[in-house]
SEVOTOR-927095 format. One record per residue: x negated, y negated, z of N, C-alpha, C in turn; residue in one letter. Coordinates in steps of 0.1 Angstrom, whole numbers, padded with zeros to 4 digits, always signed. Example, Ala and Ser with C-alpha at 12.3 -4.5 7.8 and 13.67 -1.06 7.14 Angstrom:
! residues 2
-0132+0057+0078-0123+0045+0078-0132+0033+0078A
-0128+0022+0071-0137+0011+0071-0129+0000+0079S
! end
This chain:
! residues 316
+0262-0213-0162+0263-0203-0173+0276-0205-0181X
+0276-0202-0194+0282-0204-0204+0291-0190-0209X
+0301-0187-0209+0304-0172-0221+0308-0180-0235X
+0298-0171-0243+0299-0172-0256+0313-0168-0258X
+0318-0175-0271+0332-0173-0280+0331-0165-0287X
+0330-0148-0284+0328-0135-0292+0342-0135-0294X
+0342-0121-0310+0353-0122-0308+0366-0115-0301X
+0353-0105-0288+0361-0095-0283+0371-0106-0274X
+0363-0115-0265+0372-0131-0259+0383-0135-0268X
+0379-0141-0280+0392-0142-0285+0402-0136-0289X
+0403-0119-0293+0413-0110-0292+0418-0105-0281X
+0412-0107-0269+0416-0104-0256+0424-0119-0248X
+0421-0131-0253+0428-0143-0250+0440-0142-0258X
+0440-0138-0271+0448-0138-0283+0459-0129-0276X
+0455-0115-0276+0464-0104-0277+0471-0097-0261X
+0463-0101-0250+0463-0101-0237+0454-0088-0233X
+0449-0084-0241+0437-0069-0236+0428-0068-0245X
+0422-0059-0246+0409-0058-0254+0413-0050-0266X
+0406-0057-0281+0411-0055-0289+0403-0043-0296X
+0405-0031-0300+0392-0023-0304+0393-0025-0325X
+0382-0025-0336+0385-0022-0344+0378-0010-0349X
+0389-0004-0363+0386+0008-0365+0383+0008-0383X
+0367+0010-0381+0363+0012-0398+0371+0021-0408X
+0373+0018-0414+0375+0027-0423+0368+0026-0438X
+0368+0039-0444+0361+0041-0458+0368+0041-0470X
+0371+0035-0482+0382+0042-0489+0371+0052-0498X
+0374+0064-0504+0371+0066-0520+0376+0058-0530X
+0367+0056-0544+0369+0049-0553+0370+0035-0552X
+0366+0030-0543+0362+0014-0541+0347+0013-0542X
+0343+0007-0549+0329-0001-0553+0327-0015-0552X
+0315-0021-0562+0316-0034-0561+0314-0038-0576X
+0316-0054-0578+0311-0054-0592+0292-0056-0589X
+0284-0055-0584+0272-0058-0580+0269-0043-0582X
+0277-0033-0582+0275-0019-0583+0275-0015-0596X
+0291-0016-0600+0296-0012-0614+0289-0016-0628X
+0280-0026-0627+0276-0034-0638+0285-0045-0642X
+0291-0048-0636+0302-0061-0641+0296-0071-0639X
+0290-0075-0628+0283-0090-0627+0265-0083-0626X
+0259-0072-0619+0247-0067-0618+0250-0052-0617X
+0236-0049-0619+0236-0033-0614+0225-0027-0604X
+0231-0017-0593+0219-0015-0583+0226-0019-0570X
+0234-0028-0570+0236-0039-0559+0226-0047-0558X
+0232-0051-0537+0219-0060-0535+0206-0053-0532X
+0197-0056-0532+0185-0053-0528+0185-0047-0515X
+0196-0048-0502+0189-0044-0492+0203-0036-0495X
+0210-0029-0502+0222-0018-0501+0219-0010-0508X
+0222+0001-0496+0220+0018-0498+0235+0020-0504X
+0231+0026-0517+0244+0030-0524+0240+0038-0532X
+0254+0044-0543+0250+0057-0547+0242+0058-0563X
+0238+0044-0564+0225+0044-0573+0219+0052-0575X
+0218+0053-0557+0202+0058-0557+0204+0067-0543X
+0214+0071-0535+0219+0081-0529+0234+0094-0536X
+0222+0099-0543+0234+0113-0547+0243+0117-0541X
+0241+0120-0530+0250+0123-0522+0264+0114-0517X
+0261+0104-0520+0271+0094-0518+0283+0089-0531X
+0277+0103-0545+0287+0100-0550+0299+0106-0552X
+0311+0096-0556+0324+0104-0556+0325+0115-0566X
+0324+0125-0562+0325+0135-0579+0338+0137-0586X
+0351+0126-0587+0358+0123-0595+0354+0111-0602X
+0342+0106-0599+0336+0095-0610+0346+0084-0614X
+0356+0084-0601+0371+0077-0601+0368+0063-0595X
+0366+0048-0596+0359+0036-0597+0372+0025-0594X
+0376+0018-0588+0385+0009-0589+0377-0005-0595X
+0382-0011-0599+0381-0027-0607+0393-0036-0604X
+0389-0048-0605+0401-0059-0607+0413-0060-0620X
+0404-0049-0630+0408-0048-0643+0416-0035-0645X
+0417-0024-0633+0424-0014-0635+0437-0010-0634X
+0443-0003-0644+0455-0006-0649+0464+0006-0638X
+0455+0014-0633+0465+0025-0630+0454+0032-0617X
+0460+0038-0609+0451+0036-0597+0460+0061-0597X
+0455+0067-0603+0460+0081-0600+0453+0089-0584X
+0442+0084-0578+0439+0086-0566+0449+0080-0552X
+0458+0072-0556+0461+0063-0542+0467+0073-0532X
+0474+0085-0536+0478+0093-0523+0469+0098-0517X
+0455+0099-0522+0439+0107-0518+0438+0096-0505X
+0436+0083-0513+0431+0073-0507+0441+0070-0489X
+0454+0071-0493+0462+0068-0485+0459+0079-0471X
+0459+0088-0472+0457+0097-0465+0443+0097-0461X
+0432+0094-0468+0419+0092-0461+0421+0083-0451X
+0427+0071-0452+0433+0061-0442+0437+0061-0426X
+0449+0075-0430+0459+0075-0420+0447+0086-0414X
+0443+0096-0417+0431+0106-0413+0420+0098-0405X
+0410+0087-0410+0406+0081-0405+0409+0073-0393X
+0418+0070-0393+0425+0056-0384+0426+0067-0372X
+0436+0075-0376+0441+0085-0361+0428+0092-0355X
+0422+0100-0364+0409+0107-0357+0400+0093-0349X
+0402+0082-0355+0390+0071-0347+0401+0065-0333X
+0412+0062-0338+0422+0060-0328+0421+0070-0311X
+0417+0080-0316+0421+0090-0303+0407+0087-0295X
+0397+0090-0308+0384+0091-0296+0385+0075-0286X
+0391+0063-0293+0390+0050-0286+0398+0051-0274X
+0409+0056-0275+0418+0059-0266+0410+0065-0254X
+0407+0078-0260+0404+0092-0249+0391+0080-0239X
+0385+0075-0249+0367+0070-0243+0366+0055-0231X
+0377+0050-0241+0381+0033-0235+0393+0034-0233X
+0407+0040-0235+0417+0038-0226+0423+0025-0236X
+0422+0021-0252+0426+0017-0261+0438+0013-0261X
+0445+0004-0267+0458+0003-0268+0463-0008-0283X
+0454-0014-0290+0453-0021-0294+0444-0021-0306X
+0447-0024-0319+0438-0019-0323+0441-0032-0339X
+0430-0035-0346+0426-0039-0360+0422-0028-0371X
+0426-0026-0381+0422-0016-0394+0412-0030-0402X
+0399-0025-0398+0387-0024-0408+0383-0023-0415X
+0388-0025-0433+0384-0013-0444+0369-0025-0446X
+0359-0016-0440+0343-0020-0441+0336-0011-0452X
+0338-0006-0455+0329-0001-0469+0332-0005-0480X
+0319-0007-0483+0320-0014-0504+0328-0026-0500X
+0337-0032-0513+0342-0041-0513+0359-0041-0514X
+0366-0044-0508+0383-0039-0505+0393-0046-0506X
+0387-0056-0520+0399-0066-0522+0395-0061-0539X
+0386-0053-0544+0384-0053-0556+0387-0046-0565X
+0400-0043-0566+0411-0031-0568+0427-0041-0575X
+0433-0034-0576+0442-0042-0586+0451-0043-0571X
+0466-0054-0576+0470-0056-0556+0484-0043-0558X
+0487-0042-0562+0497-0028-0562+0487-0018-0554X
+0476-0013-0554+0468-0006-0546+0465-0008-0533X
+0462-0027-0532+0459-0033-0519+0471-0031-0512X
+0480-0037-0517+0494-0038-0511+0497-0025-0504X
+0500-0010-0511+0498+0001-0504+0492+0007-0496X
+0477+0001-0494+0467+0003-0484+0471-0003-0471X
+0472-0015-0475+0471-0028-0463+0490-0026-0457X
+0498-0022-0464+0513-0019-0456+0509-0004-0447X
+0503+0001-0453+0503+0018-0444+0499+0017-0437X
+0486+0004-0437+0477+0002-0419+0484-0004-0412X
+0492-0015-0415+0499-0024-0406+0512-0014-0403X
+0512-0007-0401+0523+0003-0404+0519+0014-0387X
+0507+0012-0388+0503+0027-0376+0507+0016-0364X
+0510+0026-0356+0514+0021-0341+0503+0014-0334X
+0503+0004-0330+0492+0000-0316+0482-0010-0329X
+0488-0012-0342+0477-0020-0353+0481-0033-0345X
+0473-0047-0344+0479-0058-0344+0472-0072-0359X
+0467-0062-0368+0461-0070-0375+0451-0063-0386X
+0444-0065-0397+0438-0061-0404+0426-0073-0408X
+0413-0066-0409+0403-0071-0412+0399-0065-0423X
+0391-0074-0438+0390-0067-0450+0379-0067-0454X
+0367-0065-0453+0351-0069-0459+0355-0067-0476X
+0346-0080-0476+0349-0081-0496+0341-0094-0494X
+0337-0097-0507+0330-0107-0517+0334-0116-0523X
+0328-0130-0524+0336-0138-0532+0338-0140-0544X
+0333-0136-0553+0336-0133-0564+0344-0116-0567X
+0352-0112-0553+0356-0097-0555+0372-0101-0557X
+0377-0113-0554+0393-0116-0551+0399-0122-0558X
+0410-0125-0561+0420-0129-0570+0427-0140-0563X
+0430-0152-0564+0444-0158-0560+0458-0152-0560X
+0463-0141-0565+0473-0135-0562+0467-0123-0552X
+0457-0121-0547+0456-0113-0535+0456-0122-0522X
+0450-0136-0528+0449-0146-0516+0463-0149-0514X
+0475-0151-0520+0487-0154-0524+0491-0140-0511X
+0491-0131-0513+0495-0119-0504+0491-0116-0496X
+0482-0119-0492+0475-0123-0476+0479-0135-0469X
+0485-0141-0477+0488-0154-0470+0503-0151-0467X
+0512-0142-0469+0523-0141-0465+0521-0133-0457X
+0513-0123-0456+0511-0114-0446+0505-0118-0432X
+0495-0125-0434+0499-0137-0420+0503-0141-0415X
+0518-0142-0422+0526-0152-0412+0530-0141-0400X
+0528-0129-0407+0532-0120-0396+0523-0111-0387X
+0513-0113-0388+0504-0106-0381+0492-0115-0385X
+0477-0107-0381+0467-0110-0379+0458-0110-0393X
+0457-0114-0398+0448-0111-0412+0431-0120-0415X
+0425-0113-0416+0412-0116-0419+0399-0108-0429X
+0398-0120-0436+0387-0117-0451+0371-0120-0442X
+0369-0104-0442+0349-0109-0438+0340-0111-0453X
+0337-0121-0458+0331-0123-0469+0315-0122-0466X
+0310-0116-0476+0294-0115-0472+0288-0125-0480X
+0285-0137-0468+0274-0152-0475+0260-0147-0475X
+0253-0135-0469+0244-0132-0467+0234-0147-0468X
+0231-0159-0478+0223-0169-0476+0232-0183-0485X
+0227-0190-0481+0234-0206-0490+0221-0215-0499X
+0212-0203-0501+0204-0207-0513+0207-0200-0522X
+0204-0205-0536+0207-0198-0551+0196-0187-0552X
+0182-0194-0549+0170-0190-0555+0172-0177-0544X
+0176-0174-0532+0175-0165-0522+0190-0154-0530X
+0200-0158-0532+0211-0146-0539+0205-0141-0553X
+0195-0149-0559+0190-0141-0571+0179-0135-0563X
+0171-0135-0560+0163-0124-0553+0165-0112-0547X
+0183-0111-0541+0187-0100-0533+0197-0096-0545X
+0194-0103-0559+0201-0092-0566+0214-0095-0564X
+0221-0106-0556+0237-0109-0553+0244-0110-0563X
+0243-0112-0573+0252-0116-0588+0266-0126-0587X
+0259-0134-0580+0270-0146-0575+0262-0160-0575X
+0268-0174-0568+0260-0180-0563+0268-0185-0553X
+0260-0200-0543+0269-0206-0531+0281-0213-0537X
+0278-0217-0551+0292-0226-0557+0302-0213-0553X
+0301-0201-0558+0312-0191-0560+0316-0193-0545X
+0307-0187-0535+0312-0186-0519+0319-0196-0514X
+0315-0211-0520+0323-0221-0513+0335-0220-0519X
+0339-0223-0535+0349-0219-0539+0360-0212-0534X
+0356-0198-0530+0366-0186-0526+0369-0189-0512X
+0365-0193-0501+0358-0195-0488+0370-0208-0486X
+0367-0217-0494+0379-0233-0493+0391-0225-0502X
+0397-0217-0507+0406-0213-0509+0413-0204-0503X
+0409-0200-0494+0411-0188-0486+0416-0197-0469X
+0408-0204-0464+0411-0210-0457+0425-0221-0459X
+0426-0223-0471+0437-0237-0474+0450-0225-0471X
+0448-0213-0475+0460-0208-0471+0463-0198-0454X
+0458-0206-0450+0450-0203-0433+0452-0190-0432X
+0445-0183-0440+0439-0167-0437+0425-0172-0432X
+0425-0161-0421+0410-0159-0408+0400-0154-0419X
+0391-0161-0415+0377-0159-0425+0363-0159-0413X
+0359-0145-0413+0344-0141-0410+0336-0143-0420X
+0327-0152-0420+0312-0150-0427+0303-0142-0424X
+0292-0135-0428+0282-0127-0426+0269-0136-0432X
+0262-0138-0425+0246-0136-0427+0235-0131-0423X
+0227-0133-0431+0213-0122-0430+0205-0130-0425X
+0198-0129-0415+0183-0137-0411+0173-0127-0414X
+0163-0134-0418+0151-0127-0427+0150-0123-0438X
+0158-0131-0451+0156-0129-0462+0147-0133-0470X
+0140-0128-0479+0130-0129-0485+0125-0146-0491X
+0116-0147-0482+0111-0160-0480+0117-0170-0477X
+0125-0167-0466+0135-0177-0465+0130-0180-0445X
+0126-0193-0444+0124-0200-0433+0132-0203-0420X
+0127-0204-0411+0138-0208-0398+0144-0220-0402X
+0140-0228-0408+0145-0239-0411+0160-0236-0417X
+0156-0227-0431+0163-0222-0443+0174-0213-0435X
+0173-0207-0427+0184-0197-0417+0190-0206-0411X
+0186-0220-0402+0193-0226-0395+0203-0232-0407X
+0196-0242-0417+0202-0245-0422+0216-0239-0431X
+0215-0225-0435+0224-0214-0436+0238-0216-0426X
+0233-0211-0417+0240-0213-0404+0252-0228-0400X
+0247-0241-0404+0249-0251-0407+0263-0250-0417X
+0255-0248-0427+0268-0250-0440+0279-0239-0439X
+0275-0225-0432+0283-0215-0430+0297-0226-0419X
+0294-0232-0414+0303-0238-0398+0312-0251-0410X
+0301-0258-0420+0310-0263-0427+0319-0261-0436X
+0323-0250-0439+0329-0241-0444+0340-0239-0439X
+0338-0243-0427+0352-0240-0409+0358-0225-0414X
+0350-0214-0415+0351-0201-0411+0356-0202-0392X
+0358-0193-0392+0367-0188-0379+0358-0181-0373X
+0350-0169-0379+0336-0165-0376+0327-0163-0381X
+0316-0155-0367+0306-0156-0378+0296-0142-0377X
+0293-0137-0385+0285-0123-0382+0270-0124-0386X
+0258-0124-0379+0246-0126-0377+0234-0113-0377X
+0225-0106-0391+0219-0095-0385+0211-0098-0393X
+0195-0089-0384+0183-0093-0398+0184-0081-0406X
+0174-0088-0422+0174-0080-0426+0165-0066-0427X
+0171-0053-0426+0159-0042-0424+0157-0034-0435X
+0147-0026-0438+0146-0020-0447+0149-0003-0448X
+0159+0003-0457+0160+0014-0455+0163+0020-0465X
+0156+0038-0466+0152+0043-0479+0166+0043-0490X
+0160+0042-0506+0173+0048-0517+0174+0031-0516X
+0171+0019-0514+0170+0007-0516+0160-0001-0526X
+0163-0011-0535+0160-0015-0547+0147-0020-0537X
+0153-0029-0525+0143-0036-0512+0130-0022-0507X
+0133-0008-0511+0123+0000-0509+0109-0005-0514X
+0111-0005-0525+0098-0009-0535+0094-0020-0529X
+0100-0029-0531+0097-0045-0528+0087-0039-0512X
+0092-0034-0504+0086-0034-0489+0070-0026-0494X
+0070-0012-0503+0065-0005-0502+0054-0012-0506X
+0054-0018-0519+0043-0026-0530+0038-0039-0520X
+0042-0040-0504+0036-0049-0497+0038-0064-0502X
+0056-0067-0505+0060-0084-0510+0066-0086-0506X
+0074-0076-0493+0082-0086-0483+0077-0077-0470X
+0077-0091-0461+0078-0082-0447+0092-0084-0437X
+0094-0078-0434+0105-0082-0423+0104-0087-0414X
+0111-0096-0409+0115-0108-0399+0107-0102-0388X
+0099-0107-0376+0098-0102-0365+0113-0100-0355X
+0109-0097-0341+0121-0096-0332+0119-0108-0325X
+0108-0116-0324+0105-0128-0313+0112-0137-0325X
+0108-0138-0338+0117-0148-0346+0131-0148-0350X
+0132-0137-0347+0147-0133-0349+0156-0134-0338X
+0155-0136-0326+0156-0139-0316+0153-0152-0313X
+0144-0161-0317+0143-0173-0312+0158-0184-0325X
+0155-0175-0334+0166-0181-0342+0182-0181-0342X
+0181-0168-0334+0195-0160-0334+0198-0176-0323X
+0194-0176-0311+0197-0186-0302+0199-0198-0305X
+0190-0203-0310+0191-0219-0319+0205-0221-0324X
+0211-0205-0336+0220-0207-0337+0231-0205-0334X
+0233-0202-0326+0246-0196-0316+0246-0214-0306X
+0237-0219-0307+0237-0230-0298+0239-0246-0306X
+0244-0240-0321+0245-0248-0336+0264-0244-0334X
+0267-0239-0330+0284-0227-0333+0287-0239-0326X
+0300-0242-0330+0311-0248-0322+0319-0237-0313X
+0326-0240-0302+0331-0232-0294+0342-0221-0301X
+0347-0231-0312+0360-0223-0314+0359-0219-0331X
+0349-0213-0332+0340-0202-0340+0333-0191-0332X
+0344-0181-0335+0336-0170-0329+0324-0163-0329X
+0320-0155-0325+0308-0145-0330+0316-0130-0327X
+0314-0124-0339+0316-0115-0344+0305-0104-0346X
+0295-0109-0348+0281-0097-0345+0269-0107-0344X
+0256-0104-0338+0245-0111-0330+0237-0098-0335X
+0236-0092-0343+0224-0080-0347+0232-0069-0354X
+0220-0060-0355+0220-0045-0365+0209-0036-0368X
+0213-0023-0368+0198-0019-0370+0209-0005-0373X
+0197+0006-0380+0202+0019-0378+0190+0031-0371X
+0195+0038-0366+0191+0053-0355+0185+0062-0361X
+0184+0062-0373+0177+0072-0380+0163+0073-0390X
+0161+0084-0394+0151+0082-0402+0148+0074-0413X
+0157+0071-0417+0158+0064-0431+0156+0052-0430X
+0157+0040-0417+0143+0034-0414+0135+0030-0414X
+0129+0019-0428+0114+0021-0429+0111+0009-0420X
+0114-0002-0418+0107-0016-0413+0121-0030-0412X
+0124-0033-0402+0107-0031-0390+0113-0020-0377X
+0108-0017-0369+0108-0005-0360+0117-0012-0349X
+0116-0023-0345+0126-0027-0337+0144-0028-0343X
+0145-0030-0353+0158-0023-0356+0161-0007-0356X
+0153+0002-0346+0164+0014-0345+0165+0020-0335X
+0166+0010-0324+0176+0011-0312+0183-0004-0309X
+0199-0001-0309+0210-0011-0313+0209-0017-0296X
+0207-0004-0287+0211-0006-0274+0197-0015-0264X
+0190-0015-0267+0178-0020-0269+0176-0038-0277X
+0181-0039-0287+0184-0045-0295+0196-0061-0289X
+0209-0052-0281+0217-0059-0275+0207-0065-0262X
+0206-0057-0255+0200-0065-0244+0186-0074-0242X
+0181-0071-0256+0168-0081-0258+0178-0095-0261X
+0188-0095-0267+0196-0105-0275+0204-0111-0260X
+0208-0106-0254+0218-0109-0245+0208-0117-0232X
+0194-0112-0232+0185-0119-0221+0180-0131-0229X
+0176-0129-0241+0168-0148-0248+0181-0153-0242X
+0195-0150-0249+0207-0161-0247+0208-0162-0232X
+0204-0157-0221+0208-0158-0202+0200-0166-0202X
+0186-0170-0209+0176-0179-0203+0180-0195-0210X
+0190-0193-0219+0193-0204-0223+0209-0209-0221X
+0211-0201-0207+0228-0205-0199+0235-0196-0209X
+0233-0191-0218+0244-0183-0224+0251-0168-0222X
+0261-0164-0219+0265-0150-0222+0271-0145-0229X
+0270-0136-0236+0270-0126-0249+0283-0119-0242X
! end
């Protein structure tokens, strides 16, 4: 038997204990896939406030790469420190915590002018028990003078860009509505690395019409890339999504769990050792839910994932 190179192993090899991380949300971060700058709607399989009311900011307050003046950042800052500490305690009280990464996971969080980043990303590295920051964003969301400030910021701590590759076909990012292509990802991806900032990739298994072959091969170019990790989930369908229609009008189906699973292993058995895994699935618990039905139990979901990989010497 084998243990996989997750990346709880490597932060617990790295840091000497187990490393927990903590999401966070800002207000007034979007994307340009949102704003109308490159598309509008997003991608196809993102619930956003297009088309979820409720999800919008009623200061109608938007950051950009182009924005000259940021009058929310004490809002912001404080959503931060509010967030971090309220998630901090329950980790502590539940797991006995000590250690922790700031996650800004919502929308996109490099796509803001860097006098804004800079104030976000010092205040987190700033909270007690942080040993590092993780940033989800886009490749076409960053600047070389943010890559430039991340790269100093590593020398001192932990820093890492989770870019969303979701696929490494053209014809597959124009379908999901991406408003990019793989030229842009390799681009940003070999730039980011030259200044050895930690790079997560994300992909999607089960995109529309896209083959085991076409996933493996994904998976492939993602490792030639020499990302650090790598994050793995199919895609599901869920309501207030452009991908609604598309499901409902009967022109996409979603991945099975037997294919999604026989692939998920293939490629975890494609990973070099010293590429982590960062996530092996996803689904959500609620109603909103439409397909397929095996994405909405995660717990369920893990241990179907973690038995294909036992029968093939692997542990999760």
């Amino acid at each position: 038997m084998k243990n996989i190179n997750t990346i709880g192993r490597y932060w617990k090899k790295k840091h000497g204990e187990k490393v927990y991380k903590v999401p966070i949300s800002i207000s007034g971060f979007t994307c340009p896939n949102i704003d109308g700058t490159v598309a509008k709607g997003g991608c196809t399989f993102c619930e956003n406030e297009s088309f979820s009311p409720n999800q919008v900011d009623k200061s109608k307050f938007k950051l950009n790469l182009r924005s000259v003046e940021n009058p929310h950042l004490g809002k912001q800052l404080l959503q931060l420190q509010t967030q971090f500490e309220v998630t901090k305690e329950r980790l502590q009280n539940k797991f006995g915590a000590k250690k922790f990464i700031v996650y800004f996971q919502s929308f996109t969080n490099t796509y803001a002018p860097l006098d804004t980043l800079k104030a976000l990303y010092t205040k987190a590295l700033g909270f007690d028990d942080v040993v590092g920051l993780s940033i989800g964003t886009r490749t076409d969301s960053i600047t070389d003078e943010t890559l430039d400030y991340l790269e100093e910021l590593s020398k001192t701590t932990e820093v890492w860009l989770e870019y969303g590759i979701q696929s490494v076909y053209d014809e597959t990012l124009v379908k999901i509505n991406r408003g990019h292509d793989f030229a842009n990802i390799e681009e940003w991806i070999t730039k980011t690395k030259d200044r050895n900032i930690l790079v997560c990739g994300h992909l999607v298994f089960g995109l529309p019409d896209e083959t085991q072959e076409m996933m493996l091969h994904g998976v492939k170019e993602t490792i030639r890339l020499n990302v650090d990790s790598i994050k793995i989930h199919p895609l599901y369908v869920v309501e207030n999504t452009l991908l609604t229609n598309i499901y409902k009008k009967g022109k996409f189906e979603p991945i099975s769990e037997e294919l999604y699973l026989d692939t998920l292993v293939k490629a975890i058995k494609m990973i070099p050792d010293d590429i982590s895994m960062s996530r092996v699935t996803a689904g959500i618990s609620d109603s909103t839910l439409l397909s397929p039905s095996w994405c909405n139990d995660k717990h369920k979901q893990m241990y179907n994932v973690k038995q294909a990989l036992l029968k093939e010497g692997l542990i999760y």
